[in-house]
C-alpha positions in Angstrom: 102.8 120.2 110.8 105.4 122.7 111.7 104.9 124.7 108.2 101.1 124.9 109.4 101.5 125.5 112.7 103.8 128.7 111.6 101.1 129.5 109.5 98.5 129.9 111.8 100.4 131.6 114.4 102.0 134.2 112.2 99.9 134.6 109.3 96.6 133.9 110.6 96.0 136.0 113.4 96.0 139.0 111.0 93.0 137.6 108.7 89.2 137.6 109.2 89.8 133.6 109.6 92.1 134.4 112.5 89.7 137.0 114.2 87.1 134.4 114.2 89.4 131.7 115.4 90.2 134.0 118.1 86.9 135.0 118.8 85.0 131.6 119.4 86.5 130.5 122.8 85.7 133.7 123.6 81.8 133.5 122.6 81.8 129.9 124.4 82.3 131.1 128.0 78.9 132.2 128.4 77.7 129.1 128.0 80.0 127.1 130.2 78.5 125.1 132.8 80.7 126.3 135.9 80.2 123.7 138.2 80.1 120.1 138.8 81.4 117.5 136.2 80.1 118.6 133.0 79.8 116.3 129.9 82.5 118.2 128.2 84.8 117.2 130.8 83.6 113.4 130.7 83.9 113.6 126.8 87.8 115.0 127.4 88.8 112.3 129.6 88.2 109.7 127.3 91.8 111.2 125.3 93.0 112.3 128.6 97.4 111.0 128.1 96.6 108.7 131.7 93.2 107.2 129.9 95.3 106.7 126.2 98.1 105.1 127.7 96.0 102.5 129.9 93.6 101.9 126.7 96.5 101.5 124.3 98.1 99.0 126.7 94.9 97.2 127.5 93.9 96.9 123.1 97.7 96.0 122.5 97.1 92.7 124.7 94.1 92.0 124.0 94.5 91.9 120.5 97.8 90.0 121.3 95.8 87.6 123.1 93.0 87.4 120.7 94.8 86.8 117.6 98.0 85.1 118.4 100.2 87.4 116.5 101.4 90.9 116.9 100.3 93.1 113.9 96.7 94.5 115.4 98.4 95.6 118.6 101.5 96.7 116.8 99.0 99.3 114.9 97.4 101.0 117.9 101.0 101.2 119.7 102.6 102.6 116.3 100.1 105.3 116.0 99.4 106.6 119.7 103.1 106.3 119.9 104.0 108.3 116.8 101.5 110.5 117.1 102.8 111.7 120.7 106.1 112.0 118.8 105.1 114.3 116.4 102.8 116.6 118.5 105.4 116.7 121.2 108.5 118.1 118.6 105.3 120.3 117.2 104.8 121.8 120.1 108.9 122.2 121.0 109.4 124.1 117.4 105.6 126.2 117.4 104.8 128.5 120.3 101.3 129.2 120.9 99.6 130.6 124.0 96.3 129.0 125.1 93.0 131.0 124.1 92.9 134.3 126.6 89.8 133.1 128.4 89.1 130.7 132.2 90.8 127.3 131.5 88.2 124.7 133.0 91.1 121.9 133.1 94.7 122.5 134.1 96.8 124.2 131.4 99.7 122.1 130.2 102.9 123.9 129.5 103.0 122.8 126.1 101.9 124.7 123.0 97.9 125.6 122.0 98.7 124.0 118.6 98.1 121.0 118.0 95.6 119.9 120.2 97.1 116.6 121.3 93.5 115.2 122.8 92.2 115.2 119.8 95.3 113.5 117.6 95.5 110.9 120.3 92.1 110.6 120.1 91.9 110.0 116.1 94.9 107.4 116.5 93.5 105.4 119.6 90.2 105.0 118.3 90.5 105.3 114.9 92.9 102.5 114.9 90.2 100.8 116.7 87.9 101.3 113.9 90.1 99.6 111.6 90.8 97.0 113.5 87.1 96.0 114.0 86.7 97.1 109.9 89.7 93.8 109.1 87.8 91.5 110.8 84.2 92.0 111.0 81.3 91.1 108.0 78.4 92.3 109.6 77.7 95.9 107.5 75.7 97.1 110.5 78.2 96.4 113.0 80.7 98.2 111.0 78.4 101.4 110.2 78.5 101.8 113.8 81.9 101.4 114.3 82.5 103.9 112.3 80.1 106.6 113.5 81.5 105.7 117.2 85.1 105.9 116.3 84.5 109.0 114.4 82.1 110.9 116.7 84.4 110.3 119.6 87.3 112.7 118.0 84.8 115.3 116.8 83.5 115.7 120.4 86.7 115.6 121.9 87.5 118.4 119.7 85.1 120.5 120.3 85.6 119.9 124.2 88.7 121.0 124.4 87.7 124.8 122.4 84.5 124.6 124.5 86.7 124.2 127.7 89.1 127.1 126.5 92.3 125.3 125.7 92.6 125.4 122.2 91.7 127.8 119.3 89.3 126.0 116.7 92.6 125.9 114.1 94.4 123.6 117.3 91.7 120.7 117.0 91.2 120.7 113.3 95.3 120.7 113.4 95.0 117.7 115.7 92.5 116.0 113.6 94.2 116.8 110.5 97.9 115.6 112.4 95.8 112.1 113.7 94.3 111.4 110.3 97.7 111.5 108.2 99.6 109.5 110.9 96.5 106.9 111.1 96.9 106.7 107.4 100.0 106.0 107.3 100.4 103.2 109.8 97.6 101.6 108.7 99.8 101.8 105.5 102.6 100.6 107.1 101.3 97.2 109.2 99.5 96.5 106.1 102.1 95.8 103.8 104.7 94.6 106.6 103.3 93.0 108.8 100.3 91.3 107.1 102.7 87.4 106.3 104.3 87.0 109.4 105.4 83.3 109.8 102.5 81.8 108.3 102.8 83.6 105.2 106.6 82.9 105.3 106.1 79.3 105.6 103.5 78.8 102.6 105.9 80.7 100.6 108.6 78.4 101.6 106.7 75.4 100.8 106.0 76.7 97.7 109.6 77.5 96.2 110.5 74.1 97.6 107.7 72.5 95.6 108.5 74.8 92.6 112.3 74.2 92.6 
């Protein structure tokens, strides 16, 4: 993420890619709505860090609670968790102002790139998505789980360049940063945490009935 964040901030900006990636938030303010609470601002609130944090801590114990076990809410903590990680070092090691244009929400002092809405959001409700995806057998209910889970980034992405805080490279950074870590924590609780002391036990029982 550091190798393309150095990219994009020194080789870019000299390119026709980086003049357009430039140029959009630019082309966007004139069609800002100016006052009131807009839908772009409702859609950014949904991967706001106060609305992630509660969500993540609200799925982790329900899923606790629902399954009796701890690999479910061990995968949305792992990857909102990790994720913040890795866009917060990002952001220490790759300096990039925010687009030149009005900000319509309050400017973080951390780096344009990534766009750490739109990682959290790929992690929080992706992770969501697979969750439902382990456990449900109803194709319908899963087509839509997907679309939801997968809108929900996209918008919040293109929120957060509509509302001029991040180039268009920022959010497909973010959602290119979420999907890797998603991936690999999925991975991870997979293979690791899919016995737990169930699994442990059967395979006890069977070495002792084998021996």
């Amino acid at each position: 993420m550091v190798a393309l964040g150095y990219l994009v901030t020194e080789v870019l900006p000299s390119s026709s890619l980086g003049q357009w990636d430039a140029e959009v938030p630019r082309r966007l303010v004139e069609y800002r709505q100016q006052e009131g609470v807009s839908e772009s601002k409702i859609i950014t609130m949904l991967s706001e860090t106060t609305t992630i944090t509660a969500l993540t801590a609200l799925a982790a114990a329900a899923f606790r609670w629902k399954f009796g076990r701890w690999r479910e809410s061990l995968l949305v903590i792992y990857a909102v968790i990790g994720e913040t990680a890795i866009f917060v070092a990002t952001t220490l090691l790759i300096d990039r102002p925010r687009p030149d244009v009005p900000h319509l929400d309050e400017a973080p002092p951390t780096s344009s790139f990534p766009s750490g809405h739109t990682a959290a959001a790929v992690c929080f409700y992706g992770s969501l998505a697979a969750i439902i995806l382990w456990h449900n057998r109803h194709r319908w209910i899963n087509v839509v789980t997907v679309v939801v889970c997968g809108a929900v980034p996209l918008m919040i992405a293109s929120s957060r360049v509509y509302r001029g805080m991040h180039y268009p490279t920022d959010v497909l950074a973010g959602l290119l940063l979420g999907a890797i870590w998603l991936s690999v924590v999925i991975f991870y609780v997979r293979t690791h945490h899919a016995g737990g002391p169930r699994h442990a036990a059967v395979d006890a029982d069977k070495r002792l009935v084998s021996g």
